[in-house]
C-alpha positions in Angstrom: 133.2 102.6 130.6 134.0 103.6 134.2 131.4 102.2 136.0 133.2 102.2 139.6 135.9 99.1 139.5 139.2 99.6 141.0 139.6 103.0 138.5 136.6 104.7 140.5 136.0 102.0 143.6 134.0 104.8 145.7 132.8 107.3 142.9 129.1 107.3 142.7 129.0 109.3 139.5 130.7 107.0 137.0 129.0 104.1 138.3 127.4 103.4 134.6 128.1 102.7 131.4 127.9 104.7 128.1 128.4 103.6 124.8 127.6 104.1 121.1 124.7 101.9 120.6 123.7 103.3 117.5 127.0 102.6 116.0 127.1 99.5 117.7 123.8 98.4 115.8 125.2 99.7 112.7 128.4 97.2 112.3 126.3 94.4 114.0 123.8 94.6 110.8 126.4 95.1 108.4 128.6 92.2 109.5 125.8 89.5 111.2 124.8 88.0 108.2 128.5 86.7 107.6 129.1 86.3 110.7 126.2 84.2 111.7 126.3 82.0 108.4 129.5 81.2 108.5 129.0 80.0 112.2 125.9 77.7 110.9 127.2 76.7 108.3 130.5 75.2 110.1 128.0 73.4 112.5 126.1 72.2 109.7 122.9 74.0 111.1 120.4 76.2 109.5 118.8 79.4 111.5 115.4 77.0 111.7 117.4 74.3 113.5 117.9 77.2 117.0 115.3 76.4 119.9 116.7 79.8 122.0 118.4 82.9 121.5 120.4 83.6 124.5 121.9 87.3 123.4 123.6 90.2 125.3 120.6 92.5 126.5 121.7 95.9 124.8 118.4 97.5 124.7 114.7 95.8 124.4 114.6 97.4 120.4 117.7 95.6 120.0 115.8 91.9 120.3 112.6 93.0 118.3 115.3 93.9 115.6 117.8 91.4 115.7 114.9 88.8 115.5 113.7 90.7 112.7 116.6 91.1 110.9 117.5 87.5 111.1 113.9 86.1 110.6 113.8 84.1 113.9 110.6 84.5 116.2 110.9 87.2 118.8 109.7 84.2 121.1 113.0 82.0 120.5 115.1 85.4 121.9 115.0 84.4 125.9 114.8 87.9 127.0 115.5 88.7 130.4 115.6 92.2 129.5 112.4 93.7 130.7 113.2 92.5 134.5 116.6 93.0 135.0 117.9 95.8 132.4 121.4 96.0 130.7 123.3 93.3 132.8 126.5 93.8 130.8 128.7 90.7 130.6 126.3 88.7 132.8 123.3 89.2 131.0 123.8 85.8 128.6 125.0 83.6 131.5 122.4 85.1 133.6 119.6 84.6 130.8 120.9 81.2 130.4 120.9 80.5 134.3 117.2 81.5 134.7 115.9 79.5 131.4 117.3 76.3 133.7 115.8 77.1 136.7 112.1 77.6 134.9 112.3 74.3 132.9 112.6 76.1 130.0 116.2 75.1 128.5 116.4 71.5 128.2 119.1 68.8 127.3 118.8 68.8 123.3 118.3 71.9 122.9 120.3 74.1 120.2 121.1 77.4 121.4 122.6 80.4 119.4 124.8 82.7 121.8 125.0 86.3 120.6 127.3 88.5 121.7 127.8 92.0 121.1 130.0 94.6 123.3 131.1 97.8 123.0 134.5 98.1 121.5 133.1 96.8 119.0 132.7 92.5 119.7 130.4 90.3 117.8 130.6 86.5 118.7 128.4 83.7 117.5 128.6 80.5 119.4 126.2 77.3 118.8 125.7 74.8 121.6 123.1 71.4 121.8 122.7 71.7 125.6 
């Protein structure tokens, strides 16, 4: 991942990032299931229990089927996607940030943080806000 940084500080040609996303998807749907019970079940939480999604923006296909896959409605993924693009490590901070400020995310709420990276990293965290 170049993308400029101390590497490349004034190198307009690497500012970007490329990864295997296909790949990525693979191991996420291979290992979420596991990963995301276990998590739920250690909270003592089922899937149905999650007001908001708050996930890393890989790609707008990547809500539709990570929503899919888990059987949560598309509409509980707070996508911030469609505006702002591939944010990288901000984009679940950001997405989070922006819920607030609308009113959206409120104190009670149960949130599912989702995050997947390039390498490959998958981590599951479950907050009541």
């Amino acid at each position: 991942v170049p993308g400029g940084g101390s590497m490349f500080p004034h190198d307009g040609s690497k500012v970007y990032f490329e990864g295997r996303t296909a790949e990525m998807r693979k191991v996420f749907f291979e290992n979420k299931g596991m990963l995301i019970n276990n998590t739920l079940e250690d909270a003592n939480w089922c899937i149905n229990d999650i007001d908001f999604v708050f996930m890393h923006h890989v790609s707008a296909q990547t809500f539709k089927d990570v929503a899919t896959d888990l059987n949560i409605h598309k509409e509980k993924f707070y996508n911030v996607f469609e505006y702002y693009g591939n944010m990288a490590a901000a984009s679940i901070p950001f997405a989070i940030s922006d819920a607030c400020e609308k009113g959206i995310l409120k104190k009670g709420h149960k949130i599912m943080l989702l995050g997947l990276a390039s390498g490959i990293s998958i981590s599951v965290q479950l907050l009541i806000w």
